[in-house]
C-alpha positions in Angstrom: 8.7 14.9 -29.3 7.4 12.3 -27.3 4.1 11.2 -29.0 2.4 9.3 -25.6 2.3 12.7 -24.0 2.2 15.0 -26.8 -1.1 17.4 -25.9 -1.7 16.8 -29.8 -1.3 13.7 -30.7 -3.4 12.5 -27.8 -7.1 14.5 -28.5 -9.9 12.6 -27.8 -11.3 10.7 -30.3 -14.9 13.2 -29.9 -12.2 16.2 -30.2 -11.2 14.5 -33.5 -14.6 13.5 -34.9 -15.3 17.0 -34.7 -11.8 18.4 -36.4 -12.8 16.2 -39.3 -16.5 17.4 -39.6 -15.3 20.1 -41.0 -13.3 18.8 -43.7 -14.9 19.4 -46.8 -13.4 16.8 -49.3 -12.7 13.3 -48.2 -8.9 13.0 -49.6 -8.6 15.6 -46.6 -10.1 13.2 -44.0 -8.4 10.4 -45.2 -4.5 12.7 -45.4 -5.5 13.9 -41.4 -5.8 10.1 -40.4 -2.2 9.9 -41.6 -0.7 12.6 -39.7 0.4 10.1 -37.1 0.5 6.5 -36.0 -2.4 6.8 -33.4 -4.7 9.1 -35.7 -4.4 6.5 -38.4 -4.3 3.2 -35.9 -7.7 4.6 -34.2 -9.5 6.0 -37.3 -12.3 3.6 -37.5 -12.9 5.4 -33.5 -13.5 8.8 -35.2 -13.0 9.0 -38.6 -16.2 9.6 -41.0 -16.5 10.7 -44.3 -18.0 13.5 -46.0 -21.2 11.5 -47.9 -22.4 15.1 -49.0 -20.0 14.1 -51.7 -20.5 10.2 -51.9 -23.4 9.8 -54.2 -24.7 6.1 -54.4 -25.6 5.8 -57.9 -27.8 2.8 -57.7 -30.1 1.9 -60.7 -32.7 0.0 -60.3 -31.7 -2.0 -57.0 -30.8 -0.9 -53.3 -27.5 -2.0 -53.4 -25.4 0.6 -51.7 -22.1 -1.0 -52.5 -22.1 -1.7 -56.4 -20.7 1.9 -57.2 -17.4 2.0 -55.3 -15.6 -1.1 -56.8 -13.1 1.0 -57.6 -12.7 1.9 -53.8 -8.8 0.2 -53.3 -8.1 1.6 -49.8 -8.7 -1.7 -47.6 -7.6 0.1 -44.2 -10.5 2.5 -44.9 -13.6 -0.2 -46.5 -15.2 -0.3 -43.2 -15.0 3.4 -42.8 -16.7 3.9 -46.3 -19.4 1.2 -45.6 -20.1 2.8 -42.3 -19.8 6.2 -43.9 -22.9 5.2 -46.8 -24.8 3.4 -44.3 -24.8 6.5 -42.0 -26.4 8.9 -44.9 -29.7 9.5 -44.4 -30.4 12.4 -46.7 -30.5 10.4 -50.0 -31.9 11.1 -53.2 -34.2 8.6 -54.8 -34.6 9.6 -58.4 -38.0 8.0 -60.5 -38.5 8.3 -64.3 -36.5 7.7 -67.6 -34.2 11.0 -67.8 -31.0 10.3 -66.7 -29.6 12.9 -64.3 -26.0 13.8 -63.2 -26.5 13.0 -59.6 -28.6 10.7 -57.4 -28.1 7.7 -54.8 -31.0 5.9 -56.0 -32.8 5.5 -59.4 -35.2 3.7 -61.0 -37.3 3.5 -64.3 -39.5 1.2 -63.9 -41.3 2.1 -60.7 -42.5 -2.2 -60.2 -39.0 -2.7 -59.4 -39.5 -0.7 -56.7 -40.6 -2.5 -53.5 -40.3 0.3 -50.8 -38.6 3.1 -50.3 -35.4 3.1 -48.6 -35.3 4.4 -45.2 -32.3 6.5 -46.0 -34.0 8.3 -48.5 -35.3 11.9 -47.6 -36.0 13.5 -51.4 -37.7 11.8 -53.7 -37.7 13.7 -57.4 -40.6 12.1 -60.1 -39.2 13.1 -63.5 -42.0 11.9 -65.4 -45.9 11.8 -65.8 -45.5 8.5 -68.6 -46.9 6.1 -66.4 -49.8 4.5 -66.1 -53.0 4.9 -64.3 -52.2 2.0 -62.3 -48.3 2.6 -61.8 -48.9 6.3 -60.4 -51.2 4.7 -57.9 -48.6 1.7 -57.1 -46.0 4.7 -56.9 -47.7 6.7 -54.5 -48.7 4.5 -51.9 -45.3 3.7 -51.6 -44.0 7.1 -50.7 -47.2 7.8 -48.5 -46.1 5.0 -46.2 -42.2 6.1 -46.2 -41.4 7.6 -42.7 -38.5 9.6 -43.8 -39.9 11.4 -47.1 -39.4 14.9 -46.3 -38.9 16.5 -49.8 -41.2 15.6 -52.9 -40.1 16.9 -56.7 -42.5 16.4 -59.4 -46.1 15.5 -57.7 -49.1 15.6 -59.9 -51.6 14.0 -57.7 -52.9 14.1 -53.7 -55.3 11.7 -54.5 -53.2 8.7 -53.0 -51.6 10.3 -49.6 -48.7 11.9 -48.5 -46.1 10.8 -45.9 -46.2 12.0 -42.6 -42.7 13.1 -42.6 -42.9 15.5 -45.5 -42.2 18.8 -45.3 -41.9 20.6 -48.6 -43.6 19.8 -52.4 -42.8 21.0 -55.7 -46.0 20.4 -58.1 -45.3 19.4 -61.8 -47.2 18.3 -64.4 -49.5 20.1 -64.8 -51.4 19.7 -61.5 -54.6 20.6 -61.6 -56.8 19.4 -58.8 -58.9 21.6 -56.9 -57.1 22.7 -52.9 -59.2 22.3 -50.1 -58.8 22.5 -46.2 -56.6 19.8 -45.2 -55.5 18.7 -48.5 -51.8 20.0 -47.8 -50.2 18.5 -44.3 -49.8 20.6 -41.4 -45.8 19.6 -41.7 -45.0 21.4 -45.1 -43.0 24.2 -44.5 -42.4 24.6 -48.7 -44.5 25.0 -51.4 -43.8 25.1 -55.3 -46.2 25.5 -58.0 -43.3 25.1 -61.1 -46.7 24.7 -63.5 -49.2 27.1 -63.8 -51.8 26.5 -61.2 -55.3 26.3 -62.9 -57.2 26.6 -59.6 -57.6 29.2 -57.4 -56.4 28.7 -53.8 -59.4 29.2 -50.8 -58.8 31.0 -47.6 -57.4 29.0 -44.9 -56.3 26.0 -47.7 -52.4 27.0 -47.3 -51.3 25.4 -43.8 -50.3 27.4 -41.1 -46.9 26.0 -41.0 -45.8 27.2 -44.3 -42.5 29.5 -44.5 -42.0 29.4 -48.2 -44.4 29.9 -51.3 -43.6 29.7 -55.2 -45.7 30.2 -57.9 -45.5 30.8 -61.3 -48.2 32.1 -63.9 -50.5 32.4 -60.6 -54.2 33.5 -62.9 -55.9 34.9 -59.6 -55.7 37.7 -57.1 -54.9 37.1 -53.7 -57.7 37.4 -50.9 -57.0 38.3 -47.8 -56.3 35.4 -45.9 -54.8 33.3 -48.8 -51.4 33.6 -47.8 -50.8 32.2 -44.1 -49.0 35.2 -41.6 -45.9 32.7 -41.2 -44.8 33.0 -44.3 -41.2 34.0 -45.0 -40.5 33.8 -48.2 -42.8 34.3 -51.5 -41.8 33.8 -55.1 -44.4 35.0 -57.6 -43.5 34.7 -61.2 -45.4 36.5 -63.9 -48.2 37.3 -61.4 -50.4 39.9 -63.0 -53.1 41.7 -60.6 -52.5 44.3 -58.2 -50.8 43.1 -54.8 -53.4 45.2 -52.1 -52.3 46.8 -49.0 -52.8 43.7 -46.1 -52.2 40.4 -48.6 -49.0 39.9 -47.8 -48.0 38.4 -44.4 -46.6 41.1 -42.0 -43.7 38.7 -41.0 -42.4 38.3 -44.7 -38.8 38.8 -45.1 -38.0 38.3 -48.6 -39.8 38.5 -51.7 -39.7 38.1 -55.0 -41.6 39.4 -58.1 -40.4 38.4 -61.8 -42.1 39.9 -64.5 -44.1 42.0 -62.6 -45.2 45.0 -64.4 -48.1 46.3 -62.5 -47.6 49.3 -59.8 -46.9 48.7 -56.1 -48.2 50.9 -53.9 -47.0 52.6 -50.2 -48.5 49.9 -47.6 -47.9 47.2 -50.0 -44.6 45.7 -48.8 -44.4 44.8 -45.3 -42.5 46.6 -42.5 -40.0 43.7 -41.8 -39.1 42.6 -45.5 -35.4 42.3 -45.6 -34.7 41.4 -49.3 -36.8 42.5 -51.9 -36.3 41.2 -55.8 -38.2 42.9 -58.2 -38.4 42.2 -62.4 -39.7 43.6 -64.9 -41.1 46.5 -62.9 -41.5 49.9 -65.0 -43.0 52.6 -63.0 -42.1 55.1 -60.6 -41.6 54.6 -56.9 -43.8 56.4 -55.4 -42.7 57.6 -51.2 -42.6 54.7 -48.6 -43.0 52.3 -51.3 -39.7 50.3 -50.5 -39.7 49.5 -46.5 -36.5 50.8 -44.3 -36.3 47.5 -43.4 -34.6 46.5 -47.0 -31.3 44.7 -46.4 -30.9 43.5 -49.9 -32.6 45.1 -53.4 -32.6 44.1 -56.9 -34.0 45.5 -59.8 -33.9 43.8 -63.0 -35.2 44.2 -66.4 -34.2 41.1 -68.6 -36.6 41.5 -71.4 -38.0 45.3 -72.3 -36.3 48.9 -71.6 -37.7 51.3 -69.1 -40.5 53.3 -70.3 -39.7 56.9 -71.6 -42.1 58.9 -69.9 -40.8 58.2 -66.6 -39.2 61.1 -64.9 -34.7 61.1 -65.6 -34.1 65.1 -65.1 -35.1 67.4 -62.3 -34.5 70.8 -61.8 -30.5 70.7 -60.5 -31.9 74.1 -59.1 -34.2 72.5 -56.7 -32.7 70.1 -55.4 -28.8 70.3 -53.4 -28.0 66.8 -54.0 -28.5 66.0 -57.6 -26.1 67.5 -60.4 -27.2 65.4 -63.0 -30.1 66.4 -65.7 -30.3 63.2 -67.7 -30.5 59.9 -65.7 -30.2 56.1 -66.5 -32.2 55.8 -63.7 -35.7 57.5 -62.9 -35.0 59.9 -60.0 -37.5 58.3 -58.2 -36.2 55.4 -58.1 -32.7 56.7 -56.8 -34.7 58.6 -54.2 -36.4 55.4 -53.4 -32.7 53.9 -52.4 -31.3 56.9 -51.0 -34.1 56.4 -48.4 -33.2 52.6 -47.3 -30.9 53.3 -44.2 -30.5 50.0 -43.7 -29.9 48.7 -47.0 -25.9 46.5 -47.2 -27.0 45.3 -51.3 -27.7 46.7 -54.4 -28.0 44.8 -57.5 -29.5 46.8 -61.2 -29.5 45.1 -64.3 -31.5 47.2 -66.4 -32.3 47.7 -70.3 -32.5 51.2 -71.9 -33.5 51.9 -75.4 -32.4 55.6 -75.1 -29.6 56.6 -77.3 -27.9 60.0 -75.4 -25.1 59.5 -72.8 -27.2 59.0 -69.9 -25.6 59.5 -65.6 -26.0 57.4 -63.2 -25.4 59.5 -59.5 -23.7 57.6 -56.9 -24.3 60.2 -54.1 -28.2 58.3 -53.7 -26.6 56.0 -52.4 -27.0 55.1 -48.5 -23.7 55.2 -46.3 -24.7 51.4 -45.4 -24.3 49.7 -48.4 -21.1 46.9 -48.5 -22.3 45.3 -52.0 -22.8 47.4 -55.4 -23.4 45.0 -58.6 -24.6 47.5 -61.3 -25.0 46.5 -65.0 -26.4 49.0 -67.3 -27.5 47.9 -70.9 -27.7 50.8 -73.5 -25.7 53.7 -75.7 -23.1 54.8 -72.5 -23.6 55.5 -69.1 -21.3 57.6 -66.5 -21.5 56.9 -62.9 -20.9 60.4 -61.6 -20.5 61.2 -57.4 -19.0 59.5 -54.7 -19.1 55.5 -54.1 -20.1 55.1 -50.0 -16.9 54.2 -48.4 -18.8 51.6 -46.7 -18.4 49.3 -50.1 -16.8 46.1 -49.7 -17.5 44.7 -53.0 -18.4 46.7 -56.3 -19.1 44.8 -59.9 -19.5 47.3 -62.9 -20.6 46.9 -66.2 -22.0 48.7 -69.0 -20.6 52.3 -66.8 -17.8 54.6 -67.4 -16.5 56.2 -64.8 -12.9 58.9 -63.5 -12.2 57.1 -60.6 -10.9 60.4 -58.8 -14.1 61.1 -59.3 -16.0 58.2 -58.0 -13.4 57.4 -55.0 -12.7 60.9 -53.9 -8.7 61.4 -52.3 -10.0 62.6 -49.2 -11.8 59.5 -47.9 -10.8 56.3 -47.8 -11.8 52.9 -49.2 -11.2 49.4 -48.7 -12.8 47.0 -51.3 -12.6 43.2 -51.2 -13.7 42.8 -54.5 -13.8 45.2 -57.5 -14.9 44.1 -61.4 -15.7 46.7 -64.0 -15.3 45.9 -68.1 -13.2 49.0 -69.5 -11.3 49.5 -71.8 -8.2 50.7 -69.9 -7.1 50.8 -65.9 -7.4 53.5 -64.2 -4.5 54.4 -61.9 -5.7 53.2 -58.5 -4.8 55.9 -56.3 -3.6 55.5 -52.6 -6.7 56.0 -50.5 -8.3 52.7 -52.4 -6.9 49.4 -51.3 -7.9 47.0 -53.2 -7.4 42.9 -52.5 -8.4 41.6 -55.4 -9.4 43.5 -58.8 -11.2 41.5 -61.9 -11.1 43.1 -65.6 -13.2 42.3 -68.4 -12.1 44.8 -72.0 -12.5 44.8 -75.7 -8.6 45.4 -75.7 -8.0 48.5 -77.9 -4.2 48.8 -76.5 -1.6 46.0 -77.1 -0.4 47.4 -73.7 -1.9 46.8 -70.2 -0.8 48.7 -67.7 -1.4 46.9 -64.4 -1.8 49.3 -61.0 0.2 48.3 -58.1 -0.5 47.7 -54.5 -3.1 44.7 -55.2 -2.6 41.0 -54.2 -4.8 39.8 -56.7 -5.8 40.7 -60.5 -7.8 38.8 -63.0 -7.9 39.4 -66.8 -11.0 38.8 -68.5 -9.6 39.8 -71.5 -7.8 39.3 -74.7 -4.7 40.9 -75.2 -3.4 42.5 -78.1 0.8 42.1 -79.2 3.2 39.6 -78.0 6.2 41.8 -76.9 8.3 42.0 -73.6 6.3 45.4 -72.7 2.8 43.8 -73.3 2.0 43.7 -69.6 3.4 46.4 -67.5 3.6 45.3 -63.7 4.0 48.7 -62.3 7.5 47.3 -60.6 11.4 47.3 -60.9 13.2 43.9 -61.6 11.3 40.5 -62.0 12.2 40.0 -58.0 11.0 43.2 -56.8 9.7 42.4 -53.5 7.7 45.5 -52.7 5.7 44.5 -56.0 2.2 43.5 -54.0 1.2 41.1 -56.3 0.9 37.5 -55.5 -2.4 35.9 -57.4 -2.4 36.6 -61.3 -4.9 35.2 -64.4 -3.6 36.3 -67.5 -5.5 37.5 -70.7 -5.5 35.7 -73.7 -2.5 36.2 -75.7 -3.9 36.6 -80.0 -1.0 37.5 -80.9 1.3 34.5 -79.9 3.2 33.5 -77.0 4.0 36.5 -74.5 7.5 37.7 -74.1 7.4 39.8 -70.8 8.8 38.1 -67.6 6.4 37.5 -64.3 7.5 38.8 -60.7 8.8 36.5 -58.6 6.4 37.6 -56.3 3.5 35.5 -57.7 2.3 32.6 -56.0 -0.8 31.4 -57.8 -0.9 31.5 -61.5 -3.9 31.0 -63.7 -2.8 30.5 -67.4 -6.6 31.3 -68.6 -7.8 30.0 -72.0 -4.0 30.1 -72.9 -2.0 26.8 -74.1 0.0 25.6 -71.5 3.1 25.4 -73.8 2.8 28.7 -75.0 3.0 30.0 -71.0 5.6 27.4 -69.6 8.5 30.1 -70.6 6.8 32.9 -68.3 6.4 30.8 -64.8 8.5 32.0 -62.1 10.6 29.6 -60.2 9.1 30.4 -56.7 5.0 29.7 -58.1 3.7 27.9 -56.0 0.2 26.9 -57.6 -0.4 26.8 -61.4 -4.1 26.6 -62.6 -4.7 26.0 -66.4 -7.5 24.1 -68.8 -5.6 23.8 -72.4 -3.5 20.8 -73.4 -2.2 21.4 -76.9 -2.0 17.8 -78.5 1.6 17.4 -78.4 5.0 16.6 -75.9 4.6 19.0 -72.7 8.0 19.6 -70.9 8.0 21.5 -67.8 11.0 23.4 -67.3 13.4 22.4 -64.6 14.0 25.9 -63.4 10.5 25.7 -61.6 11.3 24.0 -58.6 8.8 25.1 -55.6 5.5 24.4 -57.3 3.5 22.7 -55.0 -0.3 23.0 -56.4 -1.3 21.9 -60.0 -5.1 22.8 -61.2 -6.4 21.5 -64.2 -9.7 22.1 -65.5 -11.7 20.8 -67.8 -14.4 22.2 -69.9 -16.2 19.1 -70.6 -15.5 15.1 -69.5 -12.6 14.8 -72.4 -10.2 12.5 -72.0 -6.7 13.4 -71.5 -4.8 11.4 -74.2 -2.3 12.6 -77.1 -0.6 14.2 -74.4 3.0 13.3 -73.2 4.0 15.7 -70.2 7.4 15.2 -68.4 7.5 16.6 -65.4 11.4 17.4 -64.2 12.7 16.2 -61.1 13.4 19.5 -59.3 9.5 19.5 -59.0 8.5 16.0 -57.7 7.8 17.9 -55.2 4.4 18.4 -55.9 2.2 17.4 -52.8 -1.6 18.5 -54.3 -2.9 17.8 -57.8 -6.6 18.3 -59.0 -9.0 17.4 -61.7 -11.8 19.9 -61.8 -14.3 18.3 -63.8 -17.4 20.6 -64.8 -19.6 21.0 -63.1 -19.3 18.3 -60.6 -16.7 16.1 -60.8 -13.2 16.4 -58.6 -10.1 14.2 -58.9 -7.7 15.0 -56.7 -3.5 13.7 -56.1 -2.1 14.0 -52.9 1.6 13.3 -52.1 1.8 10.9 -49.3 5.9 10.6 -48.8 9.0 10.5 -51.2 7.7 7.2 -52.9 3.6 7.1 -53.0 0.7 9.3 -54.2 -3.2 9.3 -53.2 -5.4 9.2 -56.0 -9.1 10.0 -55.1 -12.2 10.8 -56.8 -15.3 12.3 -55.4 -18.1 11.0 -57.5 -20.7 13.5 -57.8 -21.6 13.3 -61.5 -22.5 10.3 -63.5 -22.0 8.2 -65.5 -18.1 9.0 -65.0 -18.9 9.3 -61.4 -17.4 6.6 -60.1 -16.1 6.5 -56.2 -11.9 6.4 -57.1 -9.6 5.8 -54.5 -5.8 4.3 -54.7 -2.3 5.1 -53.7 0.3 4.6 -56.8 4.0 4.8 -56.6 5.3 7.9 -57.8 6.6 6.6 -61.2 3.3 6.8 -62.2 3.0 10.2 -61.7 3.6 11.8 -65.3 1.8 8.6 -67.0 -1.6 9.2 -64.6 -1.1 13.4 -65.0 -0.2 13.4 -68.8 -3.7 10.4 -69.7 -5.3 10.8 -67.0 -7.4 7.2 -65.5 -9.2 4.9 -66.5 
């Protein structure tokens, strides 16, 4: 190939800017640079990185560059420095609590002198200051020109920048609204207190497209809530909603805790996704818009009230077969008749104690999402699932699934997830790509279905013998077995005997010991995923020899010591190891050529959030993978 006319090699540097804005993790942008001489001699011409994931970390000072001392790339300094003086969405955090991410913080607000120009969110986590200090505080961030979000404001009295555009109230703020005391540029508002004083007509700005508020003590007049609003969030609000308060152009809307009826007219024509908690009546006829795209119903706290109506008269009525329901039939009715709703999520509590049906047949031919999770003595979904479904999560529901996915029509499911205590044989008119199970085991065998790329075991499994897992295949390297992505169940009963197809690509070991798994790992994997260390010597067999992708989790920010893991030679191969740190923290390996590594860190958490970036040789490797860095 010859590289000065290679079609390839040669993209403009705008062509390659744009490749690499959509690279996610830096190490990615920094391995693409290296694909070939002129990517990597003209990367400071195109090359910029990702500072969703560069946090600045700054306490008490502006100083963008203290944090990334640990930064040992010199080919790539001026790229970084460019890179961090480029971000302009910043976080400028202002109190005493220490949180895991920010670019900017400080606790002592006199230290303070302006506010950055970079800095577009500004979070106050705490009312401890003075009188004085507020004031000081406040008149700084009035006079910032690129402000746009405010967290933790307790006070108007003082200004607001020009710029801003949404507000989230803490604190207990409790001054009174009038006209003009919110800018005509906030498009969000949050009330995360209880608001002590009612809100006038014509006091919300017209630009306003999202409302929160929580504990809200008075009922809504018309002309509170401004007609472009898009969203509303009311928590624990408890007076009647009348026909006309809400905005005609709302699209979504939610109501926790809300226990009072809603009545036809209420909800507006457009609404597209409706959340609704805590509500225990029945749905009366044009209640719930046709409009609905997405509806959930949740109950986190009480059951469903008793004298609601579960039974009709099967007589009466050609599509209902079932006389006791989990659900009040007017509320199935009230779904049936969405013919536009794509997702349906229930959590709901029931204090009944008789096996109780829940009908599939209400629901619409439209829906692609099903997420149903049914608290109480035993439920049995009974009918026919859409074969529309794309995704169906099940808990708290027994089910025959020749019953719910009937042979003569056909289904396709991205995603199914039930907790059973067995699997069902998935028959051939249900293809499945990938299939989560959570069980109480019962059975020290699990018989696994065939025909699915993917299975994960929320379980824990009971025995330790070669037929504990049955794959459903002939031979260890049968190749029409369909499996390729496996997590296993947690093994009580000692280290599994039974061998793994060959098939398998990506492995996760779940809360298993790593040792106590090595024995079952196919020679072909090509990605092993695990999170348990025991505190001794680790030797990976040399049998394993195509393993490209290691995945280690952590629980916590533990250090990896006591550990000792040799990793054979027939697997130096590895190209991609990474750290996943929760729940922010990734430290990722690269293989760069026979000899060197890339180590890099992004630093999203503190205080071990440290920018990390080095290339070691590769004799290094097992030291760095067994004790991690420093």
């Amino acid at each position: 190939m010859n590289n000065q006319t290679d079609k390839i090699v040669n993209l403009s540097h705008l062509i390659l800017n744009k490749i690499v804005s959509y690279l996610e993790y830096d190490i990615d942008i920094i391995c693409f640079s290296l694909v070939c001489k002129r990517w990597y001699n003209d990367r400071d011409k195109y090359l910029v990185f990702n500072t969703n994931n560069i946090n600045l970390f700054t306490l008490n000072t502006t100083d963008i560059n203290q944090n990334h001392k640990h930064f040992n790339l010199p080919s790539y300094n001026n790229i970084l420095l460019k890179s961090i003086q480029s971000k302009t969405k910043c976080t400028l955090i202002i109190g005493k609590i220490k949180y895991y991410t920010f670019d900017y913080h400080y606790d002592d607000v006199r230290n303070l002198k302006s506010i950055p120009n970079n800095v577009s969110v500004i979070d106050i986590t705490t009312n401890e200051y003075t009188e004085d200090d507020m004031e000081y505080l406040y008149r700084l961030i009035s006079e910032s020109q690129s402000v746009t979000k405010l967290k933790g404001c307790n006070t108007l009295k003082y200004g607001l920048p020009k710029s801003i555009k949404s507000i989230k109230f803490k604190y207990n703020f409790n001054e009174q609204l009038v006209k003009g005391s919110l800018p005509n540029t906030l498009e969000v508002l949050d009330f995360e207190d209880p608001l002590k004083q009612e809100i006038p007509p014509g006091v919300l700005p017209d630009s306003l497209r999202k409302l929160s508020l929580y504990n809200y003590q008075y009922e809504f007049l018309p002309g509170v809530l401004p007609s472009g609003l898009s969203k509303i969030d009311l928590n624990n609000y408890q007076h009647t909603i009348l026909p006309g308060v809400l905005p005609s152009g709302l699209r979504y809307l939610n109501l926790h805790n809300y226990e009072l009826e809603i009545l036809p007219g209420v909800l507006p024509d457009v609404l597209q996704k409706f959340t609704l908690d805590g509500y225990r009546h029945e749905f009366q006829p044009g209640v719930l818009p046709s409009s609905l795209k997405s509806l959930s119903l949740t109950n986190y706290t009480s059951p469903l009230k008793a004298d609601l109506r579960y039974s009709i008269d099967s007589t009466s009525s050609e599509d209902c077969t079932e006389t006791e329901s989990y659900l009040p039939i007017s509320w199935l009715q009230a779904i049936s008749s969405l013919s536009s709703l794509q997702s349906l999520y229930i959590f709901l509590l029931s204090s009944r104690q008789d096996t109780t049906i829940s009908n599939l047949n209400y629901l619409p031919p439209t829906l692609e999402s099903l997420d149903i999770r049914l608290q109480g003595k035993e439920n049995i979904l009974k009918g026919a699932m859409p074969t529309s479904l794309k995704s169906i999560h099940t808990v708290g529901c027994r089910f025959n699934i020749d019953e719910i996915f009937p042979e003569t029509l056909q289904y396709h499911l991205e995603i199914f997830y039930y907790r059973n205590d067995s699997f069902p044989p998935i028959t051939s008119n249900i293809k499945i790509d990938s299939l989560s199970v959570s069980s109480d085991p019962r059975q020290s065998k699990i018989i696994l279905p065939t025909g699915i790329r993917t299975i994960n075991l929320y379980m824990k499994s009971l025995g330790s013998d070669e037929n504990n897992i049955d794959f459903g295949f002939d031979g260890v390297a049968d190749q029409t077995c369909s499996l390729r992505e496996l997590r296993l169940p947690t093994f009580v009963d000692g280290p599994p005997k039974f061998k793994l197809p060959t098939t398998i690509e990506h492995l996760d070991i779940g809360n298993n010991d790593l040792n106590d798994i090595l024995h079952l790992i196919p020679s072909t994997l090509n990605t092993l995923e695990f999170e348990k260390l025991s505190n001794n010597n680790i030797s990976i067999p040399n049998t394993i020899k195509l393993i490209n992708n290691i995945i280690y989790r952590f629980t916590s920010f533990q250090i990896l010591s006591n550990n000792n893991i040799s990793i054979p030679n027939t697997i130096k191969l590895i190209t991609n190891i990474i750290y996943r740190f929760k729940p922010f923290q990734i430290l990722s390996i690269r293989k760069l050529d026979d000899n060197y590594y890339l180590l890099y860190s992004e630093n999203q958490c503190s205080p071990k959030g440290k920018l990390i970036a080095r290339i070691f040789h590769q004799s290094k490797l097992e030291q760095i993978f067994s004790k991690g860095i420093e």
